[in-house]
C-alpha positions in Angstrom: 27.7 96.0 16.2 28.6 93.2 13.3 26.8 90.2 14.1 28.8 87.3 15.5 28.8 85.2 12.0 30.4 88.9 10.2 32.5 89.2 12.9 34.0 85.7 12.5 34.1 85.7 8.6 36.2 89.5 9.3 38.5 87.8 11.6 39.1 84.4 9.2 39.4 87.2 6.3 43.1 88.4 8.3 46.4 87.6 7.3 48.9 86.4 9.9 52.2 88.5 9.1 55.5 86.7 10.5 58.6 88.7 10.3 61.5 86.0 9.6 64.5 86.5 12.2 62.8 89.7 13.2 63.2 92.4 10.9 66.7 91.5 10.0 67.1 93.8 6.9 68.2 96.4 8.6 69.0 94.9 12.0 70.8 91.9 13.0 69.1 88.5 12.6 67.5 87.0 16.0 68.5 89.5 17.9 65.9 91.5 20.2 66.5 94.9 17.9 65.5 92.9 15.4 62.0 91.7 16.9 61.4 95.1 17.9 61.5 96.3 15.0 59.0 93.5 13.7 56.9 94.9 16.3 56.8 98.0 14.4 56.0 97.2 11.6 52.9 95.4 12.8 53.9 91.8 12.1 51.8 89.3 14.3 55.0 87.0 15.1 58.3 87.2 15.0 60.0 84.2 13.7 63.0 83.2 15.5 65.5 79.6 16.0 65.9 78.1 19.3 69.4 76.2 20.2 70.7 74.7 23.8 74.1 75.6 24.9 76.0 73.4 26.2 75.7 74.1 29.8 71.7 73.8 28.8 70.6 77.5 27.9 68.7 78.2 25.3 69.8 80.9 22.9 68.9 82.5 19.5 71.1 81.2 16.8 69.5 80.1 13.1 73.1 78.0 12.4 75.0 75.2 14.0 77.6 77.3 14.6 78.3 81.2 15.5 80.7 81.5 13.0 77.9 83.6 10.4 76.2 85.3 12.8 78.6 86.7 15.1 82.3 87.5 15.7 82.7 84.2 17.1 83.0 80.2 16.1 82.2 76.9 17.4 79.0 74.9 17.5 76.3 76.5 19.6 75.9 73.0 21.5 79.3 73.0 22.2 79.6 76.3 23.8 78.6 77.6 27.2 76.1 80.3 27.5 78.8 82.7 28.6 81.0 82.2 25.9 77.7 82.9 23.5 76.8 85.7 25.5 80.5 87.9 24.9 79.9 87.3 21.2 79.2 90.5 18.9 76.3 89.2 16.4 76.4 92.3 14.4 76.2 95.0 17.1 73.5 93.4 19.4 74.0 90.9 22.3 72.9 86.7 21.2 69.8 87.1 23.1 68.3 84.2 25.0 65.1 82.4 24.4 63.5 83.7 27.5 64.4 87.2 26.6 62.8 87.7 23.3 59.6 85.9 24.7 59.6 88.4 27.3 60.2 91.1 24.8 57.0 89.4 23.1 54.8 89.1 25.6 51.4 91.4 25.2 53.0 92.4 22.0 53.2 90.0 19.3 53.4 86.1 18.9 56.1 84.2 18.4 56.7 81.6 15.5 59.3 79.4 17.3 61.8 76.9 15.2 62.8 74.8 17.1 66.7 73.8 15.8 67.7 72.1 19.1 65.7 72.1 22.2 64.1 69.4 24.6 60.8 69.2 24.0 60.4 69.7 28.3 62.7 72.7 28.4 60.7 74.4 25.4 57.2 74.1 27.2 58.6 75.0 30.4 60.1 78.3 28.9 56.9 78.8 27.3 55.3 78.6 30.6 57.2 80.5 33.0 56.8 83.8 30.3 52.8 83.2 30.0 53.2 82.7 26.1 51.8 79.3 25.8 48.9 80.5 23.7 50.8 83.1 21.5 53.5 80.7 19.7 53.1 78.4 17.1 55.9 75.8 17.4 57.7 74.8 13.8 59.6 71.5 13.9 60.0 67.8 13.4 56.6 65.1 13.5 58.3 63.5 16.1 59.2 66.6 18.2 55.7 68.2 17.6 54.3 64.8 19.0 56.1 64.7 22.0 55.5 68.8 22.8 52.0 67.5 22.2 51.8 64.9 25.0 53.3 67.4 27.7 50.9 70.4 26.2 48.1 69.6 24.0 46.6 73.3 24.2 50.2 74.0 22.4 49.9 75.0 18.4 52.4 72.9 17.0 53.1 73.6 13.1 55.2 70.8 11.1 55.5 71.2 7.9 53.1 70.0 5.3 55.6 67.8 2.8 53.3 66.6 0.1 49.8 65.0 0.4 51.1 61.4 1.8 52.7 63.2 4.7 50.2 65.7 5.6 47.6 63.3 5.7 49.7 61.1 8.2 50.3 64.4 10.3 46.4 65.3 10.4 45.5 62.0 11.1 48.3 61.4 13.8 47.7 64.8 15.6 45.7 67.5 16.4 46.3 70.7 14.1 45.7 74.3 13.7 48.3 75.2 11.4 50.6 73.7 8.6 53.4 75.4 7.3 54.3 75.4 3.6 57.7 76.6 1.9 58.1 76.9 -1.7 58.6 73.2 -2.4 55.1 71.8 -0.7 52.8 75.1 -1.6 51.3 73.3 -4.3 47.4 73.2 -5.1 47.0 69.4 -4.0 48.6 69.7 -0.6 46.9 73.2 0.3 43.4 71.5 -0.5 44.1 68.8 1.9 45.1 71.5 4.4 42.0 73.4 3.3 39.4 70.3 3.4 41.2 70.0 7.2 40.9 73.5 8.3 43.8 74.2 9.1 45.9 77.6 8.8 47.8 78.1 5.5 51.2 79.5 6.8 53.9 80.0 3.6 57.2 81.7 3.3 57.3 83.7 1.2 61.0 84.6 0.9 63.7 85.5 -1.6 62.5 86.0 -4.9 59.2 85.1 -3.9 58.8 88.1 -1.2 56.9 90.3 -3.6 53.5 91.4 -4.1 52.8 89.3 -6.9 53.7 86.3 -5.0 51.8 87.3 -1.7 48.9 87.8 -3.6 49.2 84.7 -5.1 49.8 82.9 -1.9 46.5 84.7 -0.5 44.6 83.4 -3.3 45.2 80.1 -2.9 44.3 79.9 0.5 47.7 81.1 2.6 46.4 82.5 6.4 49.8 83.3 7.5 53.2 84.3 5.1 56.6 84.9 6.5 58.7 87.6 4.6 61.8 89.2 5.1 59.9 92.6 4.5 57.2 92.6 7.3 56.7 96.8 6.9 55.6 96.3 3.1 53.5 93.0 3.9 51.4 95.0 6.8 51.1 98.0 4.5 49.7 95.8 1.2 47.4 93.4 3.5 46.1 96.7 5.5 45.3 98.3 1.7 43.3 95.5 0.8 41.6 95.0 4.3 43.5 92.1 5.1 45.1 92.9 8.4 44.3 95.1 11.2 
């Protein structure tokens, strides 16, 4: 049996793989066919946006409005959760909050953007489906603050900026994890993640959702990436030891 100091530099070694909106290449975006199928693959969260109706039920919807995403139109916040629910977003149900967290539960974590939600009604869904330590929360400083003060166990994730802000952030809360998108993944701001200890988690998306560019995300110090293509991530990282 690998002694404890292996077994943690084995572990740190991993790669986090977040599927973005589920695997919604082939299946609808946010939708619970589409975190299945990011269960699949093998991908350790699914990413998906939260949004509050207007009757105050949270739903899955990455725009404003319906009008993309399903057969319907309207701003989400301005739409009961019945008339969400009729919609047809590409052949599956808008699924609610509570749903795909119970679809995740025991299975896979969940990277939650938070779009529009209370901070309150987002820990108190967290709660009720036992997923309080399997999310990582993605949203504004001042959000992440106040989900924070009602759950400080909670991994909340904001995203790292440039070095002035992410300084601020790590000195103004406690942090496991940054995020980083293709603006902010830049070598000054991923060493002062690095000299904090924080995860590395990067999208890698568009024309950046390529081996070259997960390798050189990896090399640089990324712990996590979020891709559109969550099969061909898990099947790279597991041929270089990189994931389970």
């Amino acid at each position: 049996m690998p002694s404890p100091a292996l077994l943690s530099l084995f572990l740190a070694a991993q790669i986090a793989v977040i599927s973005h909106r589920g695997e919604h290449l082939a299946h609808p975006e946010n939708t619970l066919p589409a975190f299945q199928a990011a269960i699949e693959a093998g991908a350790d969260f699914f990413e998906l946006d939260v949004r509050t109706t207007s009757d105050q039920r949270l739903v899955l919807m990455h725009d404003r409005t319906v009008d993309r995403t399903t057969n319907g139109k309207g701003p989400v916040r301005e739409m009961t959760f019945d008339q969400i629910r009729v919609l047809n977003a590409g052949g599956a149900q808008p699924p609610t909050f509570e749903e795909a967290l119970n679809l995740a539960h025991g299975r896979i974590g969940v990277y939650v953007d938070c779009k529009d939600i209370a901070p309150a009604d987002l820990v108190d869904a967290l709660e009720k489906a036992g997923m309080l330590d399997k999310v990582v929360i993605y949203g504004g400083a001042g959000f992440l603050k106040s989900v924070q003060a009602l759950r400080p166990s909670l991994k909340v994730m904001p995203e790292a900026g440039n070095v002035a802000t992410l300084e601020k952030l790590l000195a103004s809360m406690t942090l496991h994890v940054v995020a980083f998108d293709a603006g902010d993944f830049t070598d000054p701001v991923i060493q002062v993640a690095k000299r904090a200890g924080v995860d590395i988690y990067v999208d890698r998306l568009g024309p950046a959702d390529n081996v070259s560019h997960w390798q050189d995300a990896i090399d640089r110090g990324a712990t996590g990436i979020q891709t559109d293509h969550p099969a061909e991530l898990v099947d790279y990282l597991r041929s270089r030891k990189l994931h389970k």
